[in-house]
N, C-alpha and C positions, 0 to 999 in steps of 0.2 A: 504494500500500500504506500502510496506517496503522499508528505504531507508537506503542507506550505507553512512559512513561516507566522502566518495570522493564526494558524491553529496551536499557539503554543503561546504564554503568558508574557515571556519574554525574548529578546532577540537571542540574549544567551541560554536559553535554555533549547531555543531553536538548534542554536551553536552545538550544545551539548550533545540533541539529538543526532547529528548529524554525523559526528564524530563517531557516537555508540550505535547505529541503529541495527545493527548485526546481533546484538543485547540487551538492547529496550525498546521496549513499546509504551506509546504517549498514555499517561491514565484514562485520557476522556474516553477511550473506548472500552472503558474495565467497569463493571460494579463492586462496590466497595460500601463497607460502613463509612458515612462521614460527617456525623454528627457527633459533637464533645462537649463538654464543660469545661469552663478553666475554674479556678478555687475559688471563687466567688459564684458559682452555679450559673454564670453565662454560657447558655449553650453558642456555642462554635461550630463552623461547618469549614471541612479540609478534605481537600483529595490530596493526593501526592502528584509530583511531574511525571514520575514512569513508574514504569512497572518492567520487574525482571522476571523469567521465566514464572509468569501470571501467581509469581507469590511472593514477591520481594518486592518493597514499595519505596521508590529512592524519591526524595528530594534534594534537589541542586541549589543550591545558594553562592551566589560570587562575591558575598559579605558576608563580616562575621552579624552576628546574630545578636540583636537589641537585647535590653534585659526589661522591656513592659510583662508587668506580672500579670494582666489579667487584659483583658480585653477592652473593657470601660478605659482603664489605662492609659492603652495605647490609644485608644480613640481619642482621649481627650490629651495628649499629648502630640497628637495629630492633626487634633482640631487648635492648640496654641501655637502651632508651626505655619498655619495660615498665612500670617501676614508676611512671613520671611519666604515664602515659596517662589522663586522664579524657574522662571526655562529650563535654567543652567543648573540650578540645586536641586530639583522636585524630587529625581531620583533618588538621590543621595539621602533627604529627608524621608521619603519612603521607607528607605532599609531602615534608617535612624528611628522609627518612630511605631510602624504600622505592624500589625499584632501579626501578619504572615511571618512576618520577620524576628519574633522573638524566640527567645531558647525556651520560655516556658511554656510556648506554645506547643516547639517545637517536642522537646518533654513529654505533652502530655499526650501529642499524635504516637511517638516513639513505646512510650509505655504499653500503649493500649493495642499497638500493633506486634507487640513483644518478641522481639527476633527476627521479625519479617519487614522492619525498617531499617534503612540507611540515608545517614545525611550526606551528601557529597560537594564538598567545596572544590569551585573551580581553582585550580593550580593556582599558586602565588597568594591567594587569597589572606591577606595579615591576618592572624588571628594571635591577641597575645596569651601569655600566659592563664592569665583573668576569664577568659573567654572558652578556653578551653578545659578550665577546671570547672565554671558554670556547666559549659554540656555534660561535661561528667556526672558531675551532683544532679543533670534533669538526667541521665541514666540513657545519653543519647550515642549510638554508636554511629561516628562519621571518620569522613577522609577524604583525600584530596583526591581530584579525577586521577590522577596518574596512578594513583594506589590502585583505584577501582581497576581499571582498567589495564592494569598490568599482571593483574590478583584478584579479579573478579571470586572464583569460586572462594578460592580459601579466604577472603574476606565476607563472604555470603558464609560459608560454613562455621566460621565463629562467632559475626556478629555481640560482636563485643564492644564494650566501650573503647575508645582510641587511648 
């Protein structure tokens, strides 16, 4: 099946596919649970970017991961970035602020999918120390495309935290 860039949330994630598609397939054509709660009992709705061999559920992110705890949160963290949003920055405050983007979102998709998620950061992607001992403590197992992709199975087979 061929797919066009408009079918995929971001340019990079297009990028991504295009790179893997020999090993993943886009979620939109998968059913899936994708309703959640964050700790605050907002329920949340999340599909993943792909799917690997129709039971492994990868999200791609090319930033590290915000730390809004709940949803309300980010929204209103979202909604005080208003006035500072241009052209040039919107993306950048996106990741910065918006609840797709957080670890404890992130967390609570990874949890609830237990062993059948993977996060995957594009190469180079900064992540400090701080950042990566957060996804640990949300109990999230990720890695950089090159990992994936070079180590696919025995990174599927242990799914573990990084």
């Amino acid at each position: 099946m061929h797919y066009t860039q408009s079918e995929f949330d971001s340019n990079e994630e297009y990028k991504f596919f295009t790179r893997n598609t020999e090993k993943l397939s886009p979620a939109q054509s998968y059913l899936y649970p994708n309703s959640f709660e964050d700790s605050e009992g907002c329920t949340f709705w999340a599909k993943p970017d792909f799917i690997y061999q129709d039971t492994i559920y990868v999200e791609f992110k090319c930033y590290k991961l915000n730390n809004k705890k709940t949803q309300d949160h980010a929204d209103e963290s979202w909604s005080k970035q208003r006035h500072w949003i241009t052209r040039k920055n919107r993306q950048q405050k996106l990741l910065e602020n918006h609840w797709s983007n957080s670890v404890f979102k992130q967390g609570i998709v990874a949890r609830h999918y237990q062993g059948r998620f993977l996060l995957v950061f594009k190469d180079n992607t900064k992540l400090s120390t701080q950042a990566v001992n957060k996804m640990k403590a949300e109990k999230i197992p990720w890695c950089y495309e090159s990992e994936m992709l070079n180590n696919l199975e025995e990174m599927l087979s242990r799914l573990t935290i990084h």
